[in-house]
C-alpha positions as CSV (number, residue, x, y, z in Angstrom):
1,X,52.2,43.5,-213.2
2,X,55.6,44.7,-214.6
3,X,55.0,46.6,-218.0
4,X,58.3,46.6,-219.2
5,X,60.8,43.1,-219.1
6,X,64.0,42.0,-220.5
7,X,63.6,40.8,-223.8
8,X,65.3,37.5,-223.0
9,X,63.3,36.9,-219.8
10,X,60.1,37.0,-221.6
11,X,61.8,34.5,-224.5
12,X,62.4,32.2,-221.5
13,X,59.2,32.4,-220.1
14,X,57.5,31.5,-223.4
15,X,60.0,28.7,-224.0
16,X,59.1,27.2,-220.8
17,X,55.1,27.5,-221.2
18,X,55.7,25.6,-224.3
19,X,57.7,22.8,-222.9
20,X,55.0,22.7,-220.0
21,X,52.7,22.3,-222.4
22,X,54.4,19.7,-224.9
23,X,53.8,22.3,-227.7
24,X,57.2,22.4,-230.3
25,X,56.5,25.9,-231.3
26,X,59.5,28.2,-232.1
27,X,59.6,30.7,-229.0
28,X,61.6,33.5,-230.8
29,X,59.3,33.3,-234.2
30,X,56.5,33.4,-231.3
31,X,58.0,36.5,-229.5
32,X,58.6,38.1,-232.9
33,X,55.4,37.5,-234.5
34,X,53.8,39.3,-231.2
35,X,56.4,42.5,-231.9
36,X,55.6,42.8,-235.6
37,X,51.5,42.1,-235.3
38,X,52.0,45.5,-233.1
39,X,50.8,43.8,-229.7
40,X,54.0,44.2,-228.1
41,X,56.6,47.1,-229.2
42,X,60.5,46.5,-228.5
43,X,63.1,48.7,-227.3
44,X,66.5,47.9,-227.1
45,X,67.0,44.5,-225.2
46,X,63.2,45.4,-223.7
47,X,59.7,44.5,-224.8
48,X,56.6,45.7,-223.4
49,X,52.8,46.6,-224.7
50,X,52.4,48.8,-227.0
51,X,48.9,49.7,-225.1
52,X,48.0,49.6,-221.6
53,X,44.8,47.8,-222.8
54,X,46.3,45.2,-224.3
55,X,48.6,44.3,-221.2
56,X,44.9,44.6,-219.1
57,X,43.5,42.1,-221.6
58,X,46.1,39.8,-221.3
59,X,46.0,40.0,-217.4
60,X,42.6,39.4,-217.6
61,X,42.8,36.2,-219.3
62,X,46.0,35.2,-217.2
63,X,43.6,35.2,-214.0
64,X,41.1,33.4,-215.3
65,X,43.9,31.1,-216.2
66,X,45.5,31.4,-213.2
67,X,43.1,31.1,-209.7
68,X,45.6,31.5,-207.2
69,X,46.7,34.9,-208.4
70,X,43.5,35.6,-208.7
71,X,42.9,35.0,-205.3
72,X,45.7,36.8,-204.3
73,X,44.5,40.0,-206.7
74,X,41.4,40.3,-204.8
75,X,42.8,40.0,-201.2
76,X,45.5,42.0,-201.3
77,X,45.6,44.3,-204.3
78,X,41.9,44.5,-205.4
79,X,41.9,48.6,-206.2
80,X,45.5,48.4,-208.3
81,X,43.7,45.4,-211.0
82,X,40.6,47.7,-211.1
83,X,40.9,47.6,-214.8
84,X,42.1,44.1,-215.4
85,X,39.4,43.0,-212.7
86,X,36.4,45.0,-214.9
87,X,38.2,43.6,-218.4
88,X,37.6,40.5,-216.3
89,X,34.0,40.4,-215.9
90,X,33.3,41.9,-219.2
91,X,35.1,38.8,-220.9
92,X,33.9,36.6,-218.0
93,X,30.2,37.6,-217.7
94,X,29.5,34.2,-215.2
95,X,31.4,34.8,-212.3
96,X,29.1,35.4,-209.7
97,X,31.7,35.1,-206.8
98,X,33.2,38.4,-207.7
99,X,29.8,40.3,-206.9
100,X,30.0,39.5,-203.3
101,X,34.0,40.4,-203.0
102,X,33.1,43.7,-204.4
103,X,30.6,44.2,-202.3
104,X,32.8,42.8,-199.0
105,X,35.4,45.1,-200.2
106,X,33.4,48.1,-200.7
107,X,31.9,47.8,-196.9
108,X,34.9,47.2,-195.4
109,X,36.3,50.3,-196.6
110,X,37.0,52.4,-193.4
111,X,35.0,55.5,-194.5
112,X,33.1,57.6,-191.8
113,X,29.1,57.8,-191.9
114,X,27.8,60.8,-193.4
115,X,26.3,63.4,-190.7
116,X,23.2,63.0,-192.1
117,X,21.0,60.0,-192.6
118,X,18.0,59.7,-194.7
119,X,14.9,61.5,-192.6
120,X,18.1,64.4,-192.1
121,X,18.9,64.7,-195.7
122,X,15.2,64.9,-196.6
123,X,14.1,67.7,-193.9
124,X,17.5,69.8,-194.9
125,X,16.3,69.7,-198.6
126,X,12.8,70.6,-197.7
127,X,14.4,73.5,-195.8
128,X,16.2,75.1,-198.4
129,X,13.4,74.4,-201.5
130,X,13.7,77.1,-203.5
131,X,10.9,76.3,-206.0
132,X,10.6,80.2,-207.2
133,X,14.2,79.5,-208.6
134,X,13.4,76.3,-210.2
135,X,9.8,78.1,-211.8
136,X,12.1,80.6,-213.5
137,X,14.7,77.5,-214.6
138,X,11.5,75.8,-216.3
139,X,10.1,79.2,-218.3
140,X,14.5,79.2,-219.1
141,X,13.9,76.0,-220.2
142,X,11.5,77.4,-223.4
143,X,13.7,79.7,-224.2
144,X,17.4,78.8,-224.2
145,X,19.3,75.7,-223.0
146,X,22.0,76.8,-220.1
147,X,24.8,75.3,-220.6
148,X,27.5,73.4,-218.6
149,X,29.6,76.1,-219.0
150,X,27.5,78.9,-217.2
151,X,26.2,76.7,-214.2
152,X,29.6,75.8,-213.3
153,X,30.5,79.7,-213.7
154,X,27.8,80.3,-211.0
155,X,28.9,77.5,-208.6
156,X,32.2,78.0,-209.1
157,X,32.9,79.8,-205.7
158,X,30.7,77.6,-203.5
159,X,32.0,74.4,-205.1
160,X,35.7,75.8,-204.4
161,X,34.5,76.0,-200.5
162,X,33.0,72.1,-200.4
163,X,36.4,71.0,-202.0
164,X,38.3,72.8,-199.0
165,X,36.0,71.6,-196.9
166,X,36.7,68.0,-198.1
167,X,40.0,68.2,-197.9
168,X,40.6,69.9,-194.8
169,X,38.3,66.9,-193.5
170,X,41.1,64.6,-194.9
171,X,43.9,66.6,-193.2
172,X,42.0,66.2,-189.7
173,X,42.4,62.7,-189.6
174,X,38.3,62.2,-191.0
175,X,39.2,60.5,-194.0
176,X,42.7,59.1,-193.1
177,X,44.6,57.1,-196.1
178,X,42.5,58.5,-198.5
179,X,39.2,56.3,-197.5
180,X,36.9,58.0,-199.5
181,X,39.1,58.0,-202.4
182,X,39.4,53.9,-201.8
183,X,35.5,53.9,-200.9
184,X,34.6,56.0,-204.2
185,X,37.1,53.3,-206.3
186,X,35.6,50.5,-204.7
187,X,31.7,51.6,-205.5
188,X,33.0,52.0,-209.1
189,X,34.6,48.7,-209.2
190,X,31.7,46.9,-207.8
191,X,29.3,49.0,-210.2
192,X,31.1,48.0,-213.4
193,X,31.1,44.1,-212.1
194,X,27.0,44.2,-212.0
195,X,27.1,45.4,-215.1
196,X,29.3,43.3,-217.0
197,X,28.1,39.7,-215.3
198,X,24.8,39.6,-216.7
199,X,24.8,36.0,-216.8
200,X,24.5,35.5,-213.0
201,X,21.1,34.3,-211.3
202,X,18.3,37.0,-211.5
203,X,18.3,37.2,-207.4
204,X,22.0,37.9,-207.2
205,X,21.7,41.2,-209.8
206,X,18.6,42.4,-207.3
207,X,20.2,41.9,-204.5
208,X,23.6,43.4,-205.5
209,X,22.1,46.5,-207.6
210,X,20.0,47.2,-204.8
211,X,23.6,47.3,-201.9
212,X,24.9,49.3,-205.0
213,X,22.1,52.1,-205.3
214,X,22.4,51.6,-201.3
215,X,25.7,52.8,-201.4
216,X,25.3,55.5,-204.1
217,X,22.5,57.1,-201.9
218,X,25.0,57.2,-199.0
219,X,27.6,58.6,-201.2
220,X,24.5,61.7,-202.0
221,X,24.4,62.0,-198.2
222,X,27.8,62.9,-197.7
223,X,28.0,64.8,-200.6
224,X,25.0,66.8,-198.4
225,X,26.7,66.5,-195.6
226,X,29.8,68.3,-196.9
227,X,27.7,70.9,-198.2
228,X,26.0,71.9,-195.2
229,X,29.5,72.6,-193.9
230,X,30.7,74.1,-196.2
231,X,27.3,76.8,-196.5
232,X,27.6,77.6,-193.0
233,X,31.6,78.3,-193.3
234,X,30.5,80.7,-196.1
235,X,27.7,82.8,-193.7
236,X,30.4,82.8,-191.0
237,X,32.6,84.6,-193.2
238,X,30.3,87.1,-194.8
239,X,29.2,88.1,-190.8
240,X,32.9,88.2,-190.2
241,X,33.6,90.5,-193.7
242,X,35.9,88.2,-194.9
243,X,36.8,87.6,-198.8
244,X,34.9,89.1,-201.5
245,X,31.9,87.2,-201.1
246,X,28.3,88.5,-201.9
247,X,27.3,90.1,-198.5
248,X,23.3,89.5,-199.8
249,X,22.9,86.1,-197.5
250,X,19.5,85.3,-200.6
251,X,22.6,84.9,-203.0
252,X,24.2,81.7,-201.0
253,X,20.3,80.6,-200.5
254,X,20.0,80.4,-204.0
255,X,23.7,78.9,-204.2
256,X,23.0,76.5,-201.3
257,X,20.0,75.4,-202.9
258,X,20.9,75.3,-206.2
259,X,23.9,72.7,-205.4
260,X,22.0,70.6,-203.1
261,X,18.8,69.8,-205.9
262,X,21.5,69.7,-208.3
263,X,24.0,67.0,-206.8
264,X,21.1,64.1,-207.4
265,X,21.2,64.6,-210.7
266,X,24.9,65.0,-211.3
267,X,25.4,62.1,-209.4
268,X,22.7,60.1,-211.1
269,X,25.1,60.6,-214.1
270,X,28.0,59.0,-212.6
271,X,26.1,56.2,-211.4
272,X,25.0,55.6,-215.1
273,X,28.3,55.6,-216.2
274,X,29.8,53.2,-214.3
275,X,26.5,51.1,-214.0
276,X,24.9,51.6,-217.0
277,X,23.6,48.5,-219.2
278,X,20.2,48.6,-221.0
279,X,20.0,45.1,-219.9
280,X,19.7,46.6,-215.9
281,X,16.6,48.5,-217.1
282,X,14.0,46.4,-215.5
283,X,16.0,45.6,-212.1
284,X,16.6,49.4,-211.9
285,X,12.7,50.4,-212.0
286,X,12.1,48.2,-209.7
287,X,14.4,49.8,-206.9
288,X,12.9,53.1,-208.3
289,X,8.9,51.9,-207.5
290,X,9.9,50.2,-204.0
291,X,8.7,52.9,-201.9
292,X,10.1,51.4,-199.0
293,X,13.2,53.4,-200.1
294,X,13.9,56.9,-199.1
295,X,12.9,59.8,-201.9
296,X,16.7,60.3,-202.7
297,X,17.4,56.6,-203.9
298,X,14.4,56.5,-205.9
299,X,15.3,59.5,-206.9
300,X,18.5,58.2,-208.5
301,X,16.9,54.8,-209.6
302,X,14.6,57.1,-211.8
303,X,17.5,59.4,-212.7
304,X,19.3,56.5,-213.7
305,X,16.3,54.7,-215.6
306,X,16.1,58.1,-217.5
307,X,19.4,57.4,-219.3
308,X,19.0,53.2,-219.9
309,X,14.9,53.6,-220.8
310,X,13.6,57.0,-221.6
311,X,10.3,56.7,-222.6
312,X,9.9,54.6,-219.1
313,X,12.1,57.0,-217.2
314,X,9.7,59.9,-218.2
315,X,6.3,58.0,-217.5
316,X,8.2,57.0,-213.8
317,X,9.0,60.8,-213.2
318,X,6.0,62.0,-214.1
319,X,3.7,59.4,-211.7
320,X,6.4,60.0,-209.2
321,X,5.7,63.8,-209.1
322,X,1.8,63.0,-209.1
323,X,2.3,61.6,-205.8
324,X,0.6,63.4,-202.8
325,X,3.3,63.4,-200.0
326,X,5.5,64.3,-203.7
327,X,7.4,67.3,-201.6
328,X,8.8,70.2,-203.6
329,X,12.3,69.7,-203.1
330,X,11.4,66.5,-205.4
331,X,9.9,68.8,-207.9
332,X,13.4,71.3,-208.1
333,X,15.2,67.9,-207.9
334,X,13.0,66.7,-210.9
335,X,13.6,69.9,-212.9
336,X,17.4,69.9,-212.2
337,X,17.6,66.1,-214.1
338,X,15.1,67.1,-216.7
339,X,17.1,70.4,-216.9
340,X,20.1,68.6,-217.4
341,X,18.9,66.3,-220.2
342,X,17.4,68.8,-222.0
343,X,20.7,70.7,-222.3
344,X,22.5,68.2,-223.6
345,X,21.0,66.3,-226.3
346,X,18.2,66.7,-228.8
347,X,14.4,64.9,-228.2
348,X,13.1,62.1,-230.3
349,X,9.6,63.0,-231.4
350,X,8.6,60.0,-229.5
351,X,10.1,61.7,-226.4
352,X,9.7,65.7,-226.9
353,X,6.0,65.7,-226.2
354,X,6.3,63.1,-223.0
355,X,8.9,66.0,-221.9
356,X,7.2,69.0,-222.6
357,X,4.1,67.7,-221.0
358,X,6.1,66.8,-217.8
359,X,7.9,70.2,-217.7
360,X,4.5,71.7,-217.8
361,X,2.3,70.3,-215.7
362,X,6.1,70.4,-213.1
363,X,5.8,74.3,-213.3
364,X,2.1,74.2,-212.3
365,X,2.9,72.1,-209.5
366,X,5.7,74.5,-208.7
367,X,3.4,77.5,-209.0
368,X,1.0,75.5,-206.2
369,X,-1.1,73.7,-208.5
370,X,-3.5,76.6,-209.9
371,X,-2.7,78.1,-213.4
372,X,-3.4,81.8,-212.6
373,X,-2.5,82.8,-215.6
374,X,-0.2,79.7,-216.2
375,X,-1.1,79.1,-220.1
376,X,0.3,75.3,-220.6
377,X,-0.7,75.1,-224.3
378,X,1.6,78.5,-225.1
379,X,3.8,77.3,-222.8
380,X,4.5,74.0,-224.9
381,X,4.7,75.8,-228.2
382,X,7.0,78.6,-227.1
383,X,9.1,75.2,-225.7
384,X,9.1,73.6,-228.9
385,X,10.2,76.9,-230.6
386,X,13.2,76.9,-228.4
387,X,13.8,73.3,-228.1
388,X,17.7,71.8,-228.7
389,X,18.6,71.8,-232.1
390,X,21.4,70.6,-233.9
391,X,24.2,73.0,-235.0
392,X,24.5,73.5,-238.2
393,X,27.8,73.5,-240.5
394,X,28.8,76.3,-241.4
């Protein structure tokens, strides 16, 4: 849609709706009312929206008004109405059709597999476990939040190399026309529509939140897949002497496995934003308790459940990590999301002593499930000491 017209083209247009209509409405009072109610602003001979929003409201509206250019929105210019389409469902919250165009849409996307499948992506993680890094992260964890700011400081080289590695993937023909861009824009799209039509029938939200998560998971496995590229690029070059990275090959271990136990959870938090809606809660722990599904999708189901229930997310995790075959790759996976969400945001009391417990009894696990010396109680209290607090004013 055009967002700026001629302000007599847009008089005509409302003069003839009204005579379609029979309505005897004044079309410039109309027009004018519109300008000075701050809806639309004029300039010169032109009138347009004062806010992109408001144009993508009106849009929205217009195609449910209008079915054949809807039809022709979803067939031919799905990705450019991505807002109007999501403004769409969140006004329109029956629409049911929509679910399976964004989920055609999304698999027709021309996006190549990711190297690795499922059993790959799990025996790579288990490879590279580095659970003495993730003990020290949890004893961190009673002492001082890390923040954003100094984990991208220590990533900051490697994640340099995955984004060349992407794009040099994109200049080799892998991802031509920008498919992953498309394919990343289309999982978005078809997210937000789950969310926003909660009145559809209980099996289509399963079914459809389920391909989603499906599609998430895959988007973790080429995130992987990348990585592993891009790691062995980077011990190439320090065989070679090249660039001024660390020749100690245990500094990219630690790198390489901090990024790969870290992406679940930073991913996790994508998902929630474009999925999230209390009202998924129940559909969500339900993908994240089918154990029919590989570790890394319940993974994010749980991730995800962490951020739309809490209280359940936490009783989830911690019966997850009770499991037997619970590998430790899970655990450092675990303590990267509970890392992460301790960092940012203070505990309830209802929810600081379901965390501190599951923190805990995670480090024993870590440390091979004998305390030697582990003291849980102090532990807990020297956590509390250091917990997240609020700031003061000054």
């Amino acid at each position: 849609m055009d967002t700026v017209h001629q302000k007599n083209d847009v008089l005509n247009a409302i003069i003839e709706l009204l005579s379609r209509k029979g309505l005897k409405y004044d079309a410039g009072k109309l027009l004018d009312s519109f300008i000075n109610c701050g809806i639309l602003d004029e300039l010169g001979s032109s009138v347009l929206f004062r806010y992109r929003r408001f144009q993508e409201f009106f849009v929205a509206g217009y195609l449910r008004d209008n079915p054949e250019t809807l039809t022709d929105v979803v067939q031919s210019k799905f990705l450019e109405y991505s807002k109007e389409l999501d403004l769409f469902t969140g006004r329109f919250r029956q629409e049911s059709a929509l679910l399976s165009v964004g989920r055609d849409y999304l698999q027709s996307v021309p996006v190549v597999e990711p190297k690795m499948d499922a059993r790959a992506v799990e025996a790579y993680l288990k490879s590279i476990q580095r659970a003495d890094f993730s003990r020290a992260q949890l004893r961190q964890m009673r002492r001082e939040p890390m923040t954003a700011e100094k984990v991208d400081a220590l990533l900051d080289k490697a994640e340099k190399r995955v984004a060349e590695k992407r794009r040099e993937n994109e200049e080799r023909g892998i991802d031509r026309g920008g498919a992953l861009i498309q394919y990343m824009g289309a999982l978005e799209l078809y997210s937000h529509f789950i969310r926003n039509l909660e009145f559809v029938d209980k099996e289509q939200k399963q079914f459809h939140l389920r391909e989603c998560f499906i599609a998430w998971e895959r988007t973790l496995r080429g995130m992987l897949s990348v990585l592993v590229e891009a790691i062995r690029e980077i011990r190439n070059d320090i065989q070679e002497g090249k660039g001024d990275i660390p020749k100690d090959p245990k500094v990219i271990d630690f790198v390489e496995s901090l990024m790969a136990s870290f992406f679940p959870s930073l991913l996790s938090q994508e998902i929630y934003r474009a999925l999230g809606s209390e009202k998924l809660a129940e559909f969500v722990e339900e993908l994240a308790c089918d154990i029919e599904q590989p570790p890394t999708f319940q993974l994010l189901c749980l991730f995800v459940l962490l951020e739309l229930n809490a209280p359940r997310g936490f009783q989830l995790l911690r019966e997850f990590s009770e499991r037997d075959n619970t590998e430790d790759w899970m655990f450092v996976a675990i303590t990267q999301r509970l890392f992460a969400y301790y960092s940012s945001r203070p505990l309830s009391l209802g929810l600081r002593g379901q965390f501190e417990n599951l923190v805990a009894d995670i480090q024993m696990r870590l440390a091979g499930g004998k305390r030697g010396g582990f003291d849980r109680g102090r532990a807990i209290v020297e956590m509390k000491r250091h917990s997240f607090k609020e700031r003061k004013e000054q």
